[in-house]
N, C-alpha and C positions, 0 to 999 in steps of 0.2 A: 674710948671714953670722950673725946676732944669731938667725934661725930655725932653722941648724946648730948652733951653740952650747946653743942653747932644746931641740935637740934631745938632743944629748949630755948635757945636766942629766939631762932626762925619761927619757932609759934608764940614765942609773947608778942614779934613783932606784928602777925599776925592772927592776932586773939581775937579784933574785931570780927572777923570772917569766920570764926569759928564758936557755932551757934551751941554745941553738946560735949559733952565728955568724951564721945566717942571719936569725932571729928580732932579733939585734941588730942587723944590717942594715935591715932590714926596719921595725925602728923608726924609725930613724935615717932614714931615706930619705920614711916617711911623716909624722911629725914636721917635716921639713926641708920637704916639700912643701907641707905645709899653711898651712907658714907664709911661703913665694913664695908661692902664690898666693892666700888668704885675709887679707895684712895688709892691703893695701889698702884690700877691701872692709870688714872689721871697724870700720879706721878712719877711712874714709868714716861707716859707720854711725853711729858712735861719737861724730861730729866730732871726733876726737883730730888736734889736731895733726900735721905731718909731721914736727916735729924729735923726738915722740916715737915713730916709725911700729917704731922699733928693738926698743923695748918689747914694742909688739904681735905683732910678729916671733917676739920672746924668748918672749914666753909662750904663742904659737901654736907652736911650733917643742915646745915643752916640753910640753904636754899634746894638741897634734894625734897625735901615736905612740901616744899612751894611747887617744884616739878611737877611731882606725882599729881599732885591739888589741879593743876592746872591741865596736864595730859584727863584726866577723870571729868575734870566741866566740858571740857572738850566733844570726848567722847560722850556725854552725856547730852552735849547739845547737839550731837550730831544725828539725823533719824538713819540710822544705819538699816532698819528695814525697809524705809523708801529706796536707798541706795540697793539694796539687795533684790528687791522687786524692778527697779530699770536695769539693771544687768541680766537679770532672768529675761526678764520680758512678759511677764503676770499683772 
């Protein structure tokens, strides 16, 4: 719940940037993700605490949207089949 919420911060801060409903779905959804399945491990990593596991949640949930957003312009800007064609040699 606390990775939804983390979520919901991260896209109102980031409302400008997002032009459709779907794009704010889409945050929302990968924010919310990242932060089930990554608190854990973070705060395994971390040794943090369980009674603060909520936190790690909240600020995974709040900048995993921003993540995913930015790994995706990324590759989006990347011409990955020029890259593919100088590796072959075509």
């Amino acid at each position: 719940m606390a990775g939804f919420i983390g979520a919901m911060v991260g896209a109102w801060a980031q409302r400008k940037e997002m032009r459709t409903r779907f794009e704010f779905a889409a945050f929302m959804g990968t924010g919310a993700a990242c932060a089930y399945f990554l608190t854990g491990l973070v705060a395994g990593y971390f040794s943090i605490e369980p009674a603060n596991a909520g936190a790690v949640g909240f600020l995974l949930g709040a900048f995993g949207g921003s993540m995913i957003a930015a790994i995706v312009r990324a590759i989006q800007a990347a011409d990955l089949w020029a890259l593919i064609k100088s590796k072959v040699g075509r």
